[in-house]
C-alpha positions, 0 to 999 in steps of 0.5 A, a space after each residue: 784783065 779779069 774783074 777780080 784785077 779792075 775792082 779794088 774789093 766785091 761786097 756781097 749782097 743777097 741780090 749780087 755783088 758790088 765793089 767801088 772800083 776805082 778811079 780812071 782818066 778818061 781820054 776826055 783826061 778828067 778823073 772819074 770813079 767807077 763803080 762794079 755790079 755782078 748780077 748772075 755772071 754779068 759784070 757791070 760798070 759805071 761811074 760815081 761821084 759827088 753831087 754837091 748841095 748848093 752849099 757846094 760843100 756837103 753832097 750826096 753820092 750820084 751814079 752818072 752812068 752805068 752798064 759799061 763792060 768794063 771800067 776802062 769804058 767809063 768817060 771814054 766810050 759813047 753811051 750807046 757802048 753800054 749794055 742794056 738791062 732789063 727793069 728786073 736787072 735795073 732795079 737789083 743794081 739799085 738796090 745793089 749801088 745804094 747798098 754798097 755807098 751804104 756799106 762803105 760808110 763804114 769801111 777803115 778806109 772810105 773810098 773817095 766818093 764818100 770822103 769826108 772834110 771838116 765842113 764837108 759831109 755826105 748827105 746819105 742820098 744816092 741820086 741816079 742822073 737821068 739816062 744813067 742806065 739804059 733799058 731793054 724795052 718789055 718782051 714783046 713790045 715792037 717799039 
């Protein structure tokens, strides 16, 4: 299936595209909400969802994991199956993933991760869970 086929609309920034690409069910058979990067020609994946307040109704948007080849990975595949990014490669999906959770608050239709109820809104924080992404360690370093 081609990107343009998995991800529901790509939303152009000056450092890559990004897209909310939808919801999966995982074979742990939970939903989970993917989101898609393109930096160059790479296409990455990975999952969103809300982080709630101890209110438990307002929340903020947090990215769990990311790096995955593809969106059928997400809550399926071990960690280890996704790619690895440089620090430069890690910062522009950042800056890409903030940007569209940005963008997508003023979207007609706002994607699931971003809806909100009567008593409950979005905080306006994008969090990153510890290990969300995986980093290749600095050239020349023999760790």
């Amino acid at each position: 299936m081609a990107v343009e086929d998995e991800t529901s609309c790509w939303v152009d920034f000056p450092e890559g595209r990004a897209c909310f690409s939808g919801g999966i069910r995982g074979v742990d058979e939970r939903g989970h909400e993917t989101v898609a990067v393109s930096i160059g020609k790479q296409n990455y994946f990975g999952e969103v969802r809300r982080s709630f307040m101890p209110n438990g109704q307002d929340f903020n948007v947090e990215i769990v994991s990311f790096g995955f080849p593809s969106k059928e990975y997400v809550g399926e595949a071990p960690f280890e199956a996704r790619h690895s990014l440089t620090s430069v490669e890690l910062e522009t999906a950042r800056t890409l993933l903030v940007g569209l959770v940005q963008r997508g608050l003023s979207f007609a239709e706002r994607p699931r991760v971003l809806t909100e109820y009567p008593g409950s809104r979005f905080m306006g924080k994008v969090v990153f869970r510890e290990g969300w992404a995986l980093v290749q360690p600095p050239e020349g370093n023999d760790a």
